[in-house]
C-alpha positions in Angstrom: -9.1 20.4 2.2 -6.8 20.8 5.5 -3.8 18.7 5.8 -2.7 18.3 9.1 0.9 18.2 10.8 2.3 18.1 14.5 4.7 20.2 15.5 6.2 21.3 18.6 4.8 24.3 20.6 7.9 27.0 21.2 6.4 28.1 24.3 4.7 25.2 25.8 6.9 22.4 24.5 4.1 20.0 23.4 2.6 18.7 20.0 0.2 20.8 18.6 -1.5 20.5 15.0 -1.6 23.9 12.9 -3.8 23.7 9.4 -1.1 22.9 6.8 -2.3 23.5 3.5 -1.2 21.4 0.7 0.0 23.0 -2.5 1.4 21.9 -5.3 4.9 21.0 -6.4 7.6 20.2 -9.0 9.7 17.3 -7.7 11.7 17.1 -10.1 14.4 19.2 -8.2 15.0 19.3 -4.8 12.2 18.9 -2.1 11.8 23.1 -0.3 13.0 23.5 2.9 9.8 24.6 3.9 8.2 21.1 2.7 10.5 18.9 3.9 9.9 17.6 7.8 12.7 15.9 9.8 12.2 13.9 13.3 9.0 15.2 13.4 5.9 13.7 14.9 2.5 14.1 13.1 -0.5 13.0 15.4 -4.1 12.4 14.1 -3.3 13.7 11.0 -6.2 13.7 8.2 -6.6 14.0 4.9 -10.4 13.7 3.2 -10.8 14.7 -0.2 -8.5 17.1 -2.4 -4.4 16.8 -2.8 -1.6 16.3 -1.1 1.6 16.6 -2.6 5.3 18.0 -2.8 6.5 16.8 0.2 9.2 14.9 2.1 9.5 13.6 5.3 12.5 12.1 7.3 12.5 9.7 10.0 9.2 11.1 11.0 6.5 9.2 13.2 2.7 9.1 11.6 0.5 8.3 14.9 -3.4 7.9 14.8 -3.4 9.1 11.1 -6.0 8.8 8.3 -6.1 9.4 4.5 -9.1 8.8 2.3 -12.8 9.4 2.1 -15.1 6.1 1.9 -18.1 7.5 0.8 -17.3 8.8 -2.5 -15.9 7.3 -5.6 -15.4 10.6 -7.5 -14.1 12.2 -5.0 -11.0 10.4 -3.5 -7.8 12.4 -1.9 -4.8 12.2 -4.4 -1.2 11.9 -2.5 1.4 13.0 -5.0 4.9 13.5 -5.4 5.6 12.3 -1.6 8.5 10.8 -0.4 9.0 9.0 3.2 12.6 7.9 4.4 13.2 5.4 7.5 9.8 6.7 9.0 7.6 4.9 11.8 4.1 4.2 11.3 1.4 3.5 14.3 -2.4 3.5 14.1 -2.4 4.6 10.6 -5.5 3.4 8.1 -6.1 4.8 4.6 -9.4 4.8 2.9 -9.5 4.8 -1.0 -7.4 7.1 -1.8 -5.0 7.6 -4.8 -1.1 7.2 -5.1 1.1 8.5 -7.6 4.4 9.2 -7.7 5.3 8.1 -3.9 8.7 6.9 -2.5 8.4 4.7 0.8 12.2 4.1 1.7 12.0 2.3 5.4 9.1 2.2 7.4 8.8 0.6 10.1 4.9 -0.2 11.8 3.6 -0.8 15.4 0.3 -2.4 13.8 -1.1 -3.5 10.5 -1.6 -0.2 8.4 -4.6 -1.1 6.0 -4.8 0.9 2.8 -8.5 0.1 1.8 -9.2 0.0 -2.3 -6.2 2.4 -3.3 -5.6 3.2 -6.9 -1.5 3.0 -6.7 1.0 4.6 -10.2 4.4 4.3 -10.0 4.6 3.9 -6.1 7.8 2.3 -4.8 8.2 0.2 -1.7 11.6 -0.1 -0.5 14.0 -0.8 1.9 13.0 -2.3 5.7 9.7 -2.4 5.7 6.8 -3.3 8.4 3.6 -5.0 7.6 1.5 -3.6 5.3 -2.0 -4.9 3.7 -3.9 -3.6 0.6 -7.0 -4.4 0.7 -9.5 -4.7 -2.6 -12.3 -3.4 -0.1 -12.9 0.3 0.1 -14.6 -0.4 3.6 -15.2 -3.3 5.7 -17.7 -1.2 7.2 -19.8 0.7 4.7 -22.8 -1.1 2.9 -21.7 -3.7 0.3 -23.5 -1.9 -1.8 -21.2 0.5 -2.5 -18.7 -1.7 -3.4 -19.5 -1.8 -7.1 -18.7 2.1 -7.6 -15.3 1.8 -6.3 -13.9 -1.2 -8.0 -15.3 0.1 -11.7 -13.3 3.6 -10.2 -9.8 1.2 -9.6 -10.6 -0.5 -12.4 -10.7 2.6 -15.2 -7.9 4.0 -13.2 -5.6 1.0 -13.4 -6.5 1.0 -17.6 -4.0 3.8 -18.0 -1.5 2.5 -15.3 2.1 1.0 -17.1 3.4 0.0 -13.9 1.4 0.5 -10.6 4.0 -0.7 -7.7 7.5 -1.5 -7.5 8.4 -3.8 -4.6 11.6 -5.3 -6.1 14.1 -3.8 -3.3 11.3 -4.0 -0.7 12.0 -6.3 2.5 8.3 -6.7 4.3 7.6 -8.0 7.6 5.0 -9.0 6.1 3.2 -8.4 2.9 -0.6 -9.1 1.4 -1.0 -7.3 -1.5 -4.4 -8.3 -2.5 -5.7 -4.5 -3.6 -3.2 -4.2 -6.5 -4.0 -5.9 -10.0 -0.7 -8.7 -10.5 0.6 -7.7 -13.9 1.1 -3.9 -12.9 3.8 -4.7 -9.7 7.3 -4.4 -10.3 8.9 -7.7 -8.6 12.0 -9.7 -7.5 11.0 -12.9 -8.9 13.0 -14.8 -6.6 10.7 -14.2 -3.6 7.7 -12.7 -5.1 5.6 -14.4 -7.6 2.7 -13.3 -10.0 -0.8 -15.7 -9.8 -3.6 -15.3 -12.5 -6.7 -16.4 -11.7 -7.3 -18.7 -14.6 -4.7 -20.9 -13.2 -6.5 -21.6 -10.2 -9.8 -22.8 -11.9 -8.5 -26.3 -11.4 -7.6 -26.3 -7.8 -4.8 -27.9 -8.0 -3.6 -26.1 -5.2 -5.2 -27.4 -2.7 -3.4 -30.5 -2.7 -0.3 -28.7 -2.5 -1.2 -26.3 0.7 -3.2 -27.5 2.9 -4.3 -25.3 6.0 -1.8 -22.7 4.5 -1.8 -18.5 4.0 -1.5 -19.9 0.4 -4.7 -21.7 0.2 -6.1 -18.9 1.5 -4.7 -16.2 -0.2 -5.9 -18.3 -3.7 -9.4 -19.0 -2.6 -10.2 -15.5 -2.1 -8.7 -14.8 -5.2 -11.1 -16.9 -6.6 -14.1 -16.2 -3.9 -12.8 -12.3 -5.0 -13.5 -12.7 -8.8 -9.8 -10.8 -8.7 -7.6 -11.7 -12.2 -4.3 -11.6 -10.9 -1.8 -11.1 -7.3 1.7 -10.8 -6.7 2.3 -13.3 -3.6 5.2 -12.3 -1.6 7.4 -14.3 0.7 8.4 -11.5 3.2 12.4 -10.9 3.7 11.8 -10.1 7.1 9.2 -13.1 8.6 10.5 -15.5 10.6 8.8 -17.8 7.9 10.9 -16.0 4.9 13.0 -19.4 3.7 9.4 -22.2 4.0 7.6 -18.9 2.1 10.4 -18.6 -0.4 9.9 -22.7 -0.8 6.4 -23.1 -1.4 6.1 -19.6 -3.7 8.6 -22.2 -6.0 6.5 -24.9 -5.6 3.6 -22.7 -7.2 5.7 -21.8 -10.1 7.2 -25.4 -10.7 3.4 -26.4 -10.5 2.7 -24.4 -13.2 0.1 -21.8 -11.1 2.4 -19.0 -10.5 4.2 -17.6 -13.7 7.5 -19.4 -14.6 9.0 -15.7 -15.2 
């Protein structure tokens, strides 16, 4: 598997993208010198199958990257012991892939990344962050078909997960969060509640939020056959203190958990 990063061209002063080869690495010292990338901008970057890990990068731009094969459930990329500080993220998707041990600390984005179906252990969100969307679908494009293979993959995964996200110091832009089982996120309870699907049997909600991202974020749940979702009212949205508002109302209703 090639792992590919932009650098500048000595001698002609534009981006060009050498093989990088990822190897592994302890992080429990200090990110190398030679793995650790600065104001750097890494374009069309790839990453299909194998691991990536043992890396840093600082205020660096991803542009037009991709991580994550969709065509194979037992064979997904692994990112691993990654950390990326007040970096800038445009045109950047990621298929399936799997997450563990990753530090996001500030990131801001020009468009909506999509992680599709990720399997996430101890990840941490944090800081300013864009919009961001985890999705529970490994591809919107591949047959439905193959659906089936990749949610019983997430679903073994997440068996042996004690905490899969942390998003308690996180400040979104926007957040949907769909992808990640409820119980397993780390959360500030005061902006970000937990829904189980057993409390939305009744519907009750529908009288409370009508025509609402929270009507629709419960009736996929339900439409989903997903058990649980942490909802977030997003720091940084324009909508953060009506969000904040109703995410009590589900909890004084009794549908999000009292905490």
């Amino acid at each position: 598997m090639r792992f590919f990063l932009g650098r500048k061209d000595p001698d002609r002063g534009a981006e060009v993208d050498p093989p990088f080869i990822a190897a592994p690495f302890d992080t429990s010292g200090a990110f190398p010198e030679d793995r650790t990338f600065r104001d750097r901008t890494f374009r069309g970057m790839r990453a299909d199958g194998g691991i990536v890990e043992g890396m840093a990068a600082f205020k660096c731009t991803f542009e037009g990257c991709w991580i994550g094969m969709r065509d194979r459930s037992d064979r997904r990329t692994i990112i691993r012991n990654v950390a990326l500080i007040d970096c800038h993220a445009r045109g950047f998707m990621s298929g399936p892939a799997i997450f563990e041990n990753v530090l996001v600390d500030g990131l801001t984005t020009s468009n909506l990344p999509i992680f599709e179906a990720p399997a996430f252990r101890h990840v941490v969100l944090r800081g300013k962050l864009g919009r961001i969307m985890v999705s529970h679908v490994h591809s919107t494009v591949a047959p439905k078909s193959e659906r089936p293979a990749f949610q019983e993959a997430n679903r073994r995964f997440y068996a042996e997960v004690d905490w899969a996200l942390d998003i308690t110091e996180a400040e979104f832009t926007e957040a949907d969060l769909r992808g990640i089982p409820g119980h397993l996120v780390r959360r500030d309870p005061a902006t970000q509640v937990l829904v189980r699907r057993e409390r939305l049997l009744d519907r009750r909600w529908q009288n409370l939020f009508t025509d609402s991202w929270i009507a629709v974020a419960c009736e996929l749940m339900l439409e989903d056959g997903r058990e649980s979702e942490v909802l977030v009212a997003a720091k940084r949205s324009r909508n953060f203190e009506r969000d904040v508002k109703w995410l009590r109302q589900l909890r004084e209703a009794g549908i999000a958990d009292a905490d």
